[in-house]
N, C-alpha and C positions, 0 to 999 in steps of 0.2 A: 504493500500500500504506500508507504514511504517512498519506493522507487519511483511508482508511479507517480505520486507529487511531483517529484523532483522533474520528472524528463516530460511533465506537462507546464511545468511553472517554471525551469530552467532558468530563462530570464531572470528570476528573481530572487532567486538562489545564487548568480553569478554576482547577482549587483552586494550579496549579502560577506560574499568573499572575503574582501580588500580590506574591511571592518574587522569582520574577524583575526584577520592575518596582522591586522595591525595589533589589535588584542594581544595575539599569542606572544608573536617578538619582542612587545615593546610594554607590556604589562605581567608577563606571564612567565615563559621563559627566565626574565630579569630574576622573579623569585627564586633562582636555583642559587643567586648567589648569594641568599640571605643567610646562609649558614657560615659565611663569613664575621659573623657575631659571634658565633661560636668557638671559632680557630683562632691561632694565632699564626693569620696570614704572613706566609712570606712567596712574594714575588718571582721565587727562584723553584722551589718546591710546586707552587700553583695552588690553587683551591681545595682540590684532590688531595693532594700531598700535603696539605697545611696539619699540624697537627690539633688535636681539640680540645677547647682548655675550658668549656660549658660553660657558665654563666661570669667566668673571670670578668669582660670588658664590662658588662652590667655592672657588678658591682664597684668598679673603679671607675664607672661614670657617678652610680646612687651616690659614692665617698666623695667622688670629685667635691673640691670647695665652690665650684662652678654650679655646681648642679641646684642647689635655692636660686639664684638669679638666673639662670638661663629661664627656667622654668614659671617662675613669676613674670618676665621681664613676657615670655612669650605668649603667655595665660592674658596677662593686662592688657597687651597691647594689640588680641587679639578678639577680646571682649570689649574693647573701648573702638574699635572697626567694626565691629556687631552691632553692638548699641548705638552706633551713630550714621553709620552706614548703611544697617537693613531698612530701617525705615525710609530713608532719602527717596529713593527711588518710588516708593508705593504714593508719598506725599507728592510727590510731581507728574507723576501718573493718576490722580486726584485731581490736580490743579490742573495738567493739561486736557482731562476729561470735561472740565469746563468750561473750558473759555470754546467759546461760538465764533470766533474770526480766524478764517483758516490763515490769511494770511498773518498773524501773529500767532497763531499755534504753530506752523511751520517755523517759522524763525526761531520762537525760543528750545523746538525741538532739536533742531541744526544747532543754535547755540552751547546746548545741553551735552549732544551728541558729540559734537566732535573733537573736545579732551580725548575720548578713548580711543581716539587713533595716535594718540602721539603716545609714542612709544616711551619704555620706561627711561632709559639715557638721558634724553631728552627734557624729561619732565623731572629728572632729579634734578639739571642740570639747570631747569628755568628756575627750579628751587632753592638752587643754593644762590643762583645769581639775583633774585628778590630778595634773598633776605641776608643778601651782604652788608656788612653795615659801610662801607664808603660809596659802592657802586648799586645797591637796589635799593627797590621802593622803599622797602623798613625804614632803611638806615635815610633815607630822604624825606618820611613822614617823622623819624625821631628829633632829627636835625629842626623841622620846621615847627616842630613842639618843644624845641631847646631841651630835649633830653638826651641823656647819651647813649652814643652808639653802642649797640649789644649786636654780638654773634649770636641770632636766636640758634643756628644750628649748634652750637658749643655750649647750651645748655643742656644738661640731662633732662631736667624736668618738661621740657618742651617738645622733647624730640616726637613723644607719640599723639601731639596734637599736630605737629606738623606732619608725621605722615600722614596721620587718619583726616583732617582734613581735605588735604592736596587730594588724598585716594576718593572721599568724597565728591568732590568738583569733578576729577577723570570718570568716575564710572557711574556716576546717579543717572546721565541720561541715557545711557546704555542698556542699565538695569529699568529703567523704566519702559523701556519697551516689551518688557514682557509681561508684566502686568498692566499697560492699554491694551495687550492681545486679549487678558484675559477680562477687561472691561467688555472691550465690543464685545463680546461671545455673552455679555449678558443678555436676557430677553429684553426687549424692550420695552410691550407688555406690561414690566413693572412698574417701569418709568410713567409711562401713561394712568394706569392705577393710581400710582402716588401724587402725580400732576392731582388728578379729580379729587384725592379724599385732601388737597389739597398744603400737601407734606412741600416744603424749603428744600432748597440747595441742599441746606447740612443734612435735613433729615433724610434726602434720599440717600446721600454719600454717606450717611450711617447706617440705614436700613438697608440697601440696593447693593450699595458698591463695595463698600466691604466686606459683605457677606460673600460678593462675589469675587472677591480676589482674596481670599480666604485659606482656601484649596493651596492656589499658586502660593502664597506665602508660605504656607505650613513645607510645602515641599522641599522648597527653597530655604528655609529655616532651618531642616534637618540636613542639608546636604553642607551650608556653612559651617551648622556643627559639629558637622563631622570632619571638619577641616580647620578646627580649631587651635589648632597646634601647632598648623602649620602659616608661616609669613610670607610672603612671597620674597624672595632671596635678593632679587639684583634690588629691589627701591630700598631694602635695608640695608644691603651691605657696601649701597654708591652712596647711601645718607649721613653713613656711617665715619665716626671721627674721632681721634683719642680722647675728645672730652665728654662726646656723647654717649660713649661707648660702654657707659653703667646701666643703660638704661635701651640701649641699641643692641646690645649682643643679645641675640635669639638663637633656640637650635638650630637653626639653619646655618646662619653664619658658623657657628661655632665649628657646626661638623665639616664645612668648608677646609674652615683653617687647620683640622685635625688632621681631618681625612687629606685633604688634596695637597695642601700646604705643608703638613706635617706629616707626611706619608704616612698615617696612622691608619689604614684601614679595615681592621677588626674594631678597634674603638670607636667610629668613626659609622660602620656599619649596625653595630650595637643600639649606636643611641637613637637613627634613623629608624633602627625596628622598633627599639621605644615607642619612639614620636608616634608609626604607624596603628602603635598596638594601640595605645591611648585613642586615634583620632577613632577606630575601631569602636571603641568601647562607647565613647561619646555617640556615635552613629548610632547603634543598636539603642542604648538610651531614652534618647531624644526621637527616636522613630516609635519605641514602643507607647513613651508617655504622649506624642503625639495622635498614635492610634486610638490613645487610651480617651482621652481628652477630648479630641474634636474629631475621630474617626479619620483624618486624612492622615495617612502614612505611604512610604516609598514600600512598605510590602506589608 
């Protein structure tokens, strides 16, 4: 029966290929070399031949003196990009549900939108050059309020307001595109209803619209937190500076400078499996109390 699918539907079976193959290689495959946590790799011997030394690099990661800040530094900075960033996106997908002048919905959509194409380099580097204190804006609005110039980026305390903003601005119009997909797919129907029993703006954006991006949110909610451990690597580690750096080292970097820098890679592998198991566990979590809660879960 199976066969027969396949050599009537062929087509589309072929188109399913390239996906999978990409899967295998580049998702899959990879995990053979997780057991590089476990060994104490060397380079000359190989994978195979590494000898096995069990949970050694774990525990000289859990000792590391590193290990309270990395983990706080990653946790914080990655629940203060949650908190301020899940919502951006739903609020402007709100606000551009209502304005009625396409041509000022278009513009502030394109406005919105197109941070996310500029690439990360780029946008560190517009970052560091605003908030230089001789040559950016800062340092030319401090000057013209006769205060003195500060390296905001040389502050620790600053550093995860300035990414999580900056990453705000890049990607809110982006994100909001998928919840106006999940806007229009409302009935309309309702809106007409609530027009007659003669329900506001806000009432229907309360009763209508967020009940119907609801779904899309919760999905989207569980899939961040299951990715909460993890920073994205190049906007922290180009932001990154020796004064900032109490508060900018996250595991990512870190395994960076272990692994790749330090030629360390059993310790280096270790704590990436860490990271994964965690983001693991958060996933499962956060899906179950989702199901539990509002019925919408990823399984």
């Amino acid at each position: 029966m199976v066969l027969k699918n396949m050599q009537r539907h062929w087509q589309l079976y072929l188109l399913v290929v390239l996906p999978l193959l990409y899967l295998l290689v580049f998702k899959y495959i990879p995990m053979f070399g997780a057991q590089i946590a476990f060994k104490d790799y060397n380079v000359v011997k190989g994978m195979l031949g590494s000898p096995w030394v069990g949970l050694k690099y774990f525990q000289q990661f859990f000792n590391s003196p590193n290990f309270g800040t990395l983990i706080k530094n990653t946790l914080f900075l990655n629940l203060f990009a949650l908190l301020i960033g899940f919502p951006a996106p739903i609020i402007l997908a709100l606000a551009l549900n209502e304005i009625r002048q396409g041509f000022f919905k278009r513009a502030v959509q394109m406005v919105t939108y197109a941070p996310y194409f500029i690439s990360t380099v780029v946008m560190v580097s517009m970052i560091i050059i605003f908030l230089s204190p001789r040559v950016g804006i800062a340092g030319t609005v401090l000057k013209a309020f006769h205060m003195e110039d500060v390296n905001l980026l040389g502050i620790p305390e600053y550093f995860r307001s300035i990414y999580v903003w900056s990453d705000v601005w890049q990607n809110t119009g982006y994100g909001a595109i998928i919840y106006m997909a999940a806007l229009a797919g409302i009935n309309p129907q309702l809106y007409e209803a609530a027009k007659v029993d003669g329900a506001s703006r806000l009432q229907k954006m309360i009763h209508i619209d967020i009940p119907g991006l609801m779904p899309t949110a919760v999905i989207l909610l569980i899939l961040n937190v299951g990715q909460l451990m993890n920073v994205g690597f190049e906007k922290v580690f180009l932001m990154q500076n020796p004064l900032n750096v109490s508060t900018s080292e996250v595991i990512s970097t870190y395994v960076y400078k272990i692994g790749l820098l330090g030629a360390n890679f059993s310790f280096s592998s270790a704590i990436g499996l860490f990271n994964s198991v965690i983001n693991l566990a958060l996933l499962l979590i956060v899906n179950f109390a989702a199901r539990k809660i509002s019925s919408n879960s990823l399984w």
